[in-house]
Every structure is written in structure tokens, then in C-alpha cells.
C-alpha positions in Angstrom: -121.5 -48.0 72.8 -120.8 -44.5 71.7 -120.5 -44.4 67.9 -117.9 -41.6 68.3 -114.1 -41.8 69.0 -112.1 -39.0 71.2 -109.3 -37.9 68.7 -105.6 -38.3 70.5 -103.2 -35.4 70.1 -100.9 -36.4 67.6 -97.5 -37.0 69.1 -94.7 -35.0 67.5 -90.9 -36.3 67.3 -88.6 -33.2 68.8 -86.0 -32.0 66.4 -83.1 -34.0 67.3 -79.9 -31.9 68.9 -76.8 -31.3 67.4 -75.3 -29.9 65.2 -76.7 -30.0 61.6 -75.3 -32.1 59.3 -73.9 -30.2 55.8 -73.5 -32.0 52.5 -69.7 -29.3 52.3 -71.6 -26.9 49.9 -73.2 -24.5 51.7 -70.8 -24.9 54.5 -69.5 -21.2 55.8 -65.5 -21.0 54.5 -62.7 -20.0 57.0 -62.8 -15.9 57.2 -59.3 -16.2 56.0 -59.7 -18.5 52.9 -62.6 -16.1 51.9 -60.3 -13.0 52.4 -57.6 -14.8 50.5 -59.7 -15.4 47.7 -60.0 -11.6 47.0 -56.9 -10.8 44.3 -56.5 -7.8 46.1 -55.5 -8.6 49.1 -53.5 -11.3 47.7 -51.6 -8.7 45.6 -51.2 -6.6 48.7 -49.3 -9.4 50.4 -47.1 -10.3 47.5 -46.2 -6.1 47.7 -45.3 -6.4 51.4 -43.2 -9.4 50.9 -41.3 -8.2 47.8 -41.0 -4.6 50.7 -39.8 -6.7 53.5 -37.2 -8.5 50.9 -35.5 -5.5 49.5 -35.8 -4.2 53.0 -33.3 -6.9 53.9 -31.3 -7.3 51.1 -30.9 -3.6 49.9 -30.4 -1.1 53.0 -30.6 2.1 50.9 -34.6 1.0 50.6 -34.8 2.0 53.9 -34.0 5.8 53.0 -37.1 8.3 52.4 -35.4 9.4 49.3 -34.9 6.2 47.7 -38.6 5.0 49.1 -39.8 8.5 46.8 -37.6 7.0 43.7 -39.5 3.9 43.8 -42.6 5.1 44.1 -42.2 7.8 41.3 -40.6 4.4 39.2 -44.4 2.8 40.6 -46.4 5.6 39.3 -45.3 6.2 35.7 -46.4 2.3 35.3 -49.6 2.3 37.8 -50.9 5.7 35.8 -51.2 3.4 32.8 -51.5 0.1 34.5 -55.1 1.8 35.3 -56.7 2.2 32.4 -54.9 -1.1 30.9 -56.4 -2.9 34.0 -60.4 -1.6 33.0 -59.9 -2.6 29.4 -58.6 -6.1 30.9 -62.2 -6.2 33.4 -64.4 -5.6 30.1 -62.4 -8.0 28.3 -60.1 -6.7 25.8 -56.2 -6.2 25.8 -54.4 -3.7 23.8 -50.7 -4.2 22.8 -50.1 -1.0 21.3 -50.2 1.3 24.6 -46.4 1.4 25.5 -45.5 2.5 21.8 -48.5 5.0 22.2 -46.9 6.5 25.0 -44.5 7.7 22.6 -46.7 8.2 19.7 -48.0 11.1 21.5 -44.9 12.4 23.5 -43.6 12.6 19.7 -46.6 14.0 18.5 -46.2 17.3 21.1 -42.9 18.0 20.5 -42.6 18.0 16.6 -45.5 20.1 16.0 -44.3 22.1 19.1 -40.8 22.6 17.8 -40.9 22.5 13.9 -43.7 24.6 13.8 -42.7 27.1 16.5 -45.7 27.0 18.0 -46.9 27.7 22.2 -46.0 23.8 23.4 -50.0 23.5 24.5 -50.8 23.2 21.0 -48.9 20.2 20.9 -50.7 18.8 24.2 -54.0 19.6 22.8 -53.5 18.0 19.4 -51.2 14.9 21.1 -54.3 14.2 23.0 -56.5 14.3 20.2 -54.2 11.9 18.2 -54.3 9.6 21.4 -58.1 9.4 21.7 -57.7 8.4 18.2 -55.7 6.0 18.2 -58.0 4.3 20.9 -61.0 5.0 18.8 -59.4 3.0 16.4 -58.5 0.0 17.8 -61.6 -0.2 20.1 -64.2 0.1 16.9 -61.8 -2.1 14.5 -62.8 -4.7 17.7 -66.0 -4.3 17.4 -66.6 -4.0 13.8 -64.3 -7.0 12.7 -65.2 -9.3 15.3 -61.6 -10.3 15.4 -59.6 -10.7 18.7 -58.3 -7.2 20.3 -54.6 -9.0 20.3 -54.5 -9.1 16.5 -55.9 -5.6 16.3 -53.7 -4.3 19.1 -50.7 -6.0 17.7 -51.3 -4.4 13.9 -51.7 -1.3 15.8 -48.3 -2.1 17.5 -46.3 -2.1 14.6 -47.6 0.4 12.7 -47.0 3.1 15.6 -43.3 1.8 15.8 -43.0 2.4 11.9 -44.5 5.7 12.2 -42.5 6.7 15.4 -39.2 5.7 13.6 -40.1 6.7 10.1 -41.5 10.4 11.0 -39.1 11.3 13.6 -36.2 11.0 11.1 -38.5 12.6 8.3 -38.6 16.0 10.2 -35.6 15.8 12.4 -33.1 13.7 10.3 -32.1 12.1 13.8 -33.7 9.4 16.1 -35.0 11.8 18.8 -37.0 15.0 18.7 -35.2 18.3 19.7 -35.1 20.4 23.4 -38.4 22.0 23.9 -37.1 23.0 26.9 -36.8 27.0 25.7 -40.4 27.5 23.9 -43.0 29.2 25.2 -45.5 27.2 27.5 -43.1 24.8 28.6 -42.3 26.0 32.1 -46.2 25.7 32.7 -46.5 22.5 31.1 -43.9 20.7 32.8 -45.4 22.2 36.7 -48.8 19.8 35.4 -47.2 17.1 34.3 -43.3 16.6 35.2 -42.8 18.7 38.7 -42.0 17.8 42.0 -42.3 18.9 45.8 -40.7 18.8 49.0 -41.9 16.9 51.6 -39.7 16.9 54.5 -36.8 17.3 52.9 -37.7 14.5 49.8 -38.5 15.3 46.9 -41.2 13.9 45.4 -42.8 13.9 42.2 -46.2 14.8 41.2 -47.0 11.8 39.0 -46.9 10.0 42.8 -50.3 11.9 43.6 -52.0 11.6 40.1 -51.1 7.8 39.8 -53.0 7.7 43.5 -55.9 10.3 42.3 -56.9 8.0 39.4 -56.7 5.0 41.5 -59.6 5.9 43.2 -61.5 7.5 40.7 -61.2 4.1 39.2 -62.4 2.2 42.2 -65.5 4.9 42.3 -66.2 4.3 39.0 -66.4 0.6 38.8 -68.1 0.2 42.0 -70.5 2.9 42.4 -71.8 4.1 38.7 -73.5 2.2 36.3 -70.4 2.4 34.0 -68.7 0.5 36.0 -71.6 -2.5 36.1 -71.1 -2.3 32.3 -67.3 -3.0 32.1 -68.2 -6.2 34.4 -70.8 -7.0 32.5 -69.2 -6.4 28.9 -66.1 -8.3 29.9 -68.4 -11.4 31.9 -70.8 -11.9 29.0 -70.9 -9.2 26.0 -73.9 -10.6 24.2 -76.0 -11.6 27.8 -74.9 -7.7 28.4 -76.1 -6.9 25.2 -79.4 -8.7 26.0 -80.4 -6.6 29.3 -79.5 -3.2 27.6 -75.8 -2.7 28.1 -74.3 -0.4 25.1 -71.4 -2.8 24.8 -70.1 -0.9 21.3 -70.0 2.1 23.5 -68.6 0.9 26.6 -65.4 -1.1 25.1 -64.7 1.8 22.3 -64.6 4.1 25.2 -62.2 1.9 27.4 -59.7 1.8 24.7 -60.0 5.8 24.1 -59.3 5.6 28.0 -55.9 3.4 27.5 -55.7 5.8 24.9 -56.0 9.4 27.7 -53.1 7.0 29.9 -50.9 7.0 27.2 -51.2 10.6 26.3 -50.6 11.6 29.6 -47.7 9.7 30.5 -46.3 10.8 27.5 -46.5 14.0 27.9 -44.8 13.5 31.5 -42.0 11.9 29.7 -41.5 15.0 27.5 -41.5 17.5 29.6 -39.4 15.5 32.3 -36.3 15.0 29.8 -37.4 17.5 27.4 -36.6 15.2 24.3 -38.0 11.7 23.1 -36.2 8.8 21.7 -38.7 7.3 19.0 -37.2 3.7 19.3 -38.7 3.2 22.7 -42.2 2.2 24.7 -41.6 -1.5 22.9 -41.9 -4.0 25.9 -43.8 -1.5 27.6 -47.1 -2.6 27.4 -46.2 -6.4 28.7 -45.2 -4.1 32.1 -48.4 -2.8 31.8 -50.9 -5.6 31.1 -48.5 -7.4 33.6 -49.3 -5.3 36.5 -52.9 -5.2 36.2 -52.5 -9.5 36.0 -50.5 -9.6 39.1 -53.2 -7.3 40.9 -56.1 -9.5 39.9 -57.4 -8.8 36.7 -58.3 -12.3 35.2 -57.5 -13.1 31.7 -61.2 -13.6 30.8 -62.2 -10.8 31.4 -65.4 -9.6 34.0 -63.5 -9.7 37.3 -60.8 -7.1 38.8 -60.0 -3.7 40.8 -58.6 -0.8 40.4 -56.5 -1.0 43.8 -55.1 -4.9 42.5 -52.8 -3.0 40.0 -51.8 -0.4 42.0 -49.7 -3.1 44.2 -49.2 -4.4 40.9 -47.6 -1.4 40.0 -45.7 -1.1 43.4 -44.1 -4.7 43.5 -43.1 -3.4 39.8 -41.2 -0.3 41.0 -39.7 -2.4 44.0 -38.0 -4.8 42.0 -36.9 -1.8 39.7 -35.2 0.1 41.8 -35.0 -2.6 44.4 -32.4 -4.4 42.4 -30.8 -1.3 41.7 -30.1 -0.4 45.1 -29.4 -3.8 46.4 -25.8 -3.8 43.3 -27.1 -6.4 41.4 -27.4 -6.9 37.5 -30.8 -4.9 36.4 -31.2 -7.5 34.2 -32.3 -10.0 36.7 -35.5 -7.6 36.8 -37.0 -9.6 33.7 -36.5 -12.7 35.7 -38.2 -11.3 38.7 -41.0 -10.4 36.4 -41.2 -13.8 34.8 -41.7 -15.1 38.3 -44.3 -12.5 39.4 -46.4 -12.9 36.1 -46.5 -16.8 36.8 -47.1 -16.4 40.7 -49.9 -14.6 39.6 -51.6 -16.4 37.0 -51.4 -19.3 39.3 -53.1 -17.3 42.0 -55.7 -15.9 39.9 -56.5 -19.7 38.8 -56.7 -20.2 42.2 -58.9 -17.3 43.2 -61.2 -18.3 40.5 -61.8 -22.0 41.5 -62.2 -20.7 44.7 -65.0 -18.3 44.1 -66.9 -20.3 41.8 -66.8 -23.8 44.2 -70.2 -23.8 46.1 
């Protein structure tokens, strides 16, 4: 008898057929659920429906001219809804920005007027005083510790002191006086307050800036390394910290950028009606922070766009004017926000569940 033993071929089960059996984690979501869950295209259908609504119920939306009013109404809130929007991504809030919209319109036009001088000077040093003022709050945030609401809301008050409490100091009045005569104005107000005619609308320029910065914005935050630090600062600050990210830098210069918004929409307001009243901008800032909510910006902090708050902006200066042009009581347009602001925290909570669940 042979002492060896011919080895069989081992006999191999084939894979069985069918389709593979997926324990709901790592199972491929509907192409529409995964769209939805990005806040800006939720945003972007909230915009159209709030369009086709005042479509309906208002028929002088449908003009070109009153489409140009709203979205002039849109960009003097989506100019600063921007910067208010990247300060929310890295984490921080500031309440003072509608009063230091007219911190620096006053600013301008007070040195401007009561020291005779070309109205650029008053730009220049407005802008100055602006950076400032965002200097301040961003490095009181980070040398305190404390939260940017308590900082932002000392800030707050002080600026409406000041604004009140100056203005009548050198005008003896509420509001500054016509700068509409001194020298530089004319140029001045063709940068910041002018308009053009597009087929027989006219249409202002802020329309094009509030667009320009919109996608400088996106640019920034999605193809520099500046942008990767706002995430990152407003995900995690100290994990940021940890790989390298200048966190001290990155949130003192988003506040100095909330900071360039408001200088520049205040100088639009100045040289639009030539005057400021230094009792307003309080409530403001709530438009603001609310805008860049609704277009996606969570509450946390570390996740957002830059094109979220521009339909932000939009469904703002629909409701605006829409309710204007529709004969209703404009004071409805606090309710409509209330419901806006809470449709969108809802969806945000949402969007977040969504994109975390595996």
C-alpha cells in the first residue's frame, strides 16, 4: 500500500447571489435627502417660495423696478450679512455691528463737516475707527476668555452712548449736518451710493458689490488656507490650535472684517441721504446674524457658506418690500422674521443630525 495520499482540491462554496445585506450605516442615502441636507440649497428653496408667494399675493413684485427695490433692500443687509456670516463659521457673534454701521457713518461726516475738511478724510479715518472697533472686540475675546455675546453686547451699548452722546456734543441735534455741498462728496457717493440704468431700471451699485463679495467669500473659504482656518477655529479652536492654526489671528481678523462691513455700509448710508440719525442701527445686527442663520450658518460654529446668507439676505429684502407692495401693515415683517429665524434653526438641527448619522 502506498504510504502517500493524493491531496483533493479543496472545494470552495461560491459567493452566494443577491444583493448584499447592509446593517443601514453605510447604506448610500437618496440623492435628494443628501442634497437637502446641504443649508444651501435648503435656503435657496425657502427664497423661491417666499418669491413665488409675494409673486401671488403682491402683483407690483412682478415689475423690474420694484424687483431692483428689493434687491437693493437685499444688498444693504447681505453686504454685512457676509462678513457676520464668517465670524458665525469660526465661531463667534458680534452684537455691536448694526450700531457700528452708524458709529462710522457718524464718524465721516462730523470730522468731514465740523472740521471743513475734503469728505475722504472722513472715509479714511471712519475706516480706521471701524477696524478698531473690531480689533477690539475680537482681542477682548480672546484675551478674556469670556463669551463674544457679553463682549459684543458691552460693545453694543457703549457705541449707542457714544453715537447719542457725541452727535449732540458737536451738533446740539440728533443727526449730523448735509455733507452734500463739500468737496469730495460727488466722488464719494459714485463708489459708494450710485446707481445705473439697466433697461430702463435703475439700479443701485451696492446690488453688484453685495454680489462681488459674495464670491470672494465663497473663494476664500473654500480655496485658501484662510478659509480651512475659519472651519477649523470655529469646529475646534484648541484641536486647531494643536495642528498650527493661528487661532488669535484668524478670529481678531474676522471681527476687524465685521468691522470693514460696517464701515462700508455706513458710508453708503451717508452718502445716500447725506445726513445720519445717531439713534439708529439698534435691531440691526439681529437682521444680520439672522440672515446668515437662515442661510445655514449653525450656531456652533465650523459649518456654513457664503452663498447660504445671500438667500438669507434675499428672503430678508422680499418680505421687506414684499409686504410693502402687497398693502399690508410693515409691521407684520417682525413676525415673518420670527417665523423664518425658527424655520431655520429647525432646519439647521435637522441638517446637522443628518450629516453626522452614519
Amino acid at each position: 500500500m502506498s504510504m502517500t495520499q493524493k491531496a483533493e482540491p479543496a472545494v470552495t462554496t461560491p459567493p452566494a447571489s443577491g444583493p448584499k445585506e447592509t446593517d443601514g450605516r453605510t447604506a448610500q442615502r437618496p440623492l435628494a435627502i443628501r442634497l437637502l441636507a446641504r443649508p444651501e440649497v435648503g435656503v435657496f428653496l425657502g427664497a423661491v417660495a417666499v418669491y413665488v408667494f409675494f409673486l401671488i399675493t403682491a402683483p407690483p413684485v412682478r415689475e423690474a423696478g420694484s424687483m431692483a427695490n428689493i434687491l437693493y433692500q437685499s444688498s444693504t443687509i447681505g453686504i454685512m450679512a457676509l462678513p457676520v456670516a464668517l465670524l458665525m463659521i469660526g465661531g463667534e457673534f458680534d452684537l455691536s455691528a448694526g450700531v457700528a454701521v452708524i458709529t462710522s457713518a457718524l464718524t465721516a461726516s462730523m470730522l468731514a463737516y465740523q472740521l471743513s475738511m475734503n469728505v475722504w478724510v472722513g472715509v479714511v479715518v471712519a475706516l480706521a475707527v471701524s477696524l478698531a472697533i473690531g480689533f477690539f472686540n475680537g482681542w477682548m475675546v480672546m484675551k478674556t476668555g469670556l463669551p463674544s455675546f457679553l463682549i459684543t453686547l458691552g460693545t453694543f451699548l457703549i457705541l449707542q452712548g457714544v453715537n447719542l452722546a457725541v452727535t449732540k456734543l458737536v451738533t446740539t441735534n440728533v443727526a449730523t449736518d448735509d455733507i452734500s455741498d463739500m468737496d469730495g462728496f460727488d466722488q464719494a457717493k459714485k463708489i459708494f451710493a450710485s446707481s445705473f440704468d439697466i433697461g430702463g431700471v435703475e439700479v443701485k451699485i451696492t446690488i453688484f458689490y453685495w454680489l462681488a463679495f459674495a464670491a470672494l467669500a465663497t473663494w476664500v473659504l473654500l480655496r485658501t488656507r484662510y478659509g480651512n482656518w475659519i472651519f477649523a477655529v470655529g469646529g475646534n479652536k484648541e484641536s486647531a490650535r494643536a495642528v498650527g492654526v493661528p487661532v488669535n489671528f484668524t478670529k481678531i481678523s474676522l471681527f476687524m472684517l465685521v468691522g470693514f462691513g460696517a464701515w462700508f455700509i455706513g458710508m453708503h448710508q451717508l452718502f445716500t441721504f447725506n445726513t445720519v440719525q445717531s439713534g439708529e442701527g439698534v435691531g440691526q445686527e439681529l437682521i444680520y446674524i439672522s440672515a446668515a442663520v437662515i442661510g445655514g450658518c449653525l450656531l456652533t460654529g465650523g459649518a456654513g457658506s457664503a452663498i447660504g446668507p445671500v438667500f438669507g439676505a434675499f428672503m430678508f429684502g422680499m418680505v421687506q418690500q414684499g409686504i410693502v407692495y402687497a398693502g399690508w401693515n410693515p409691521d407684520w415683517f417682525k413676525a415673518f422674521l420670527g417665523v423664518m429665524l425658527l424655520g431655520a434653526v429647525l432646519i439647521n438641527l435637522w441638517v446637522s443630525r443628518t450629516a453626522t448619522r452614519r
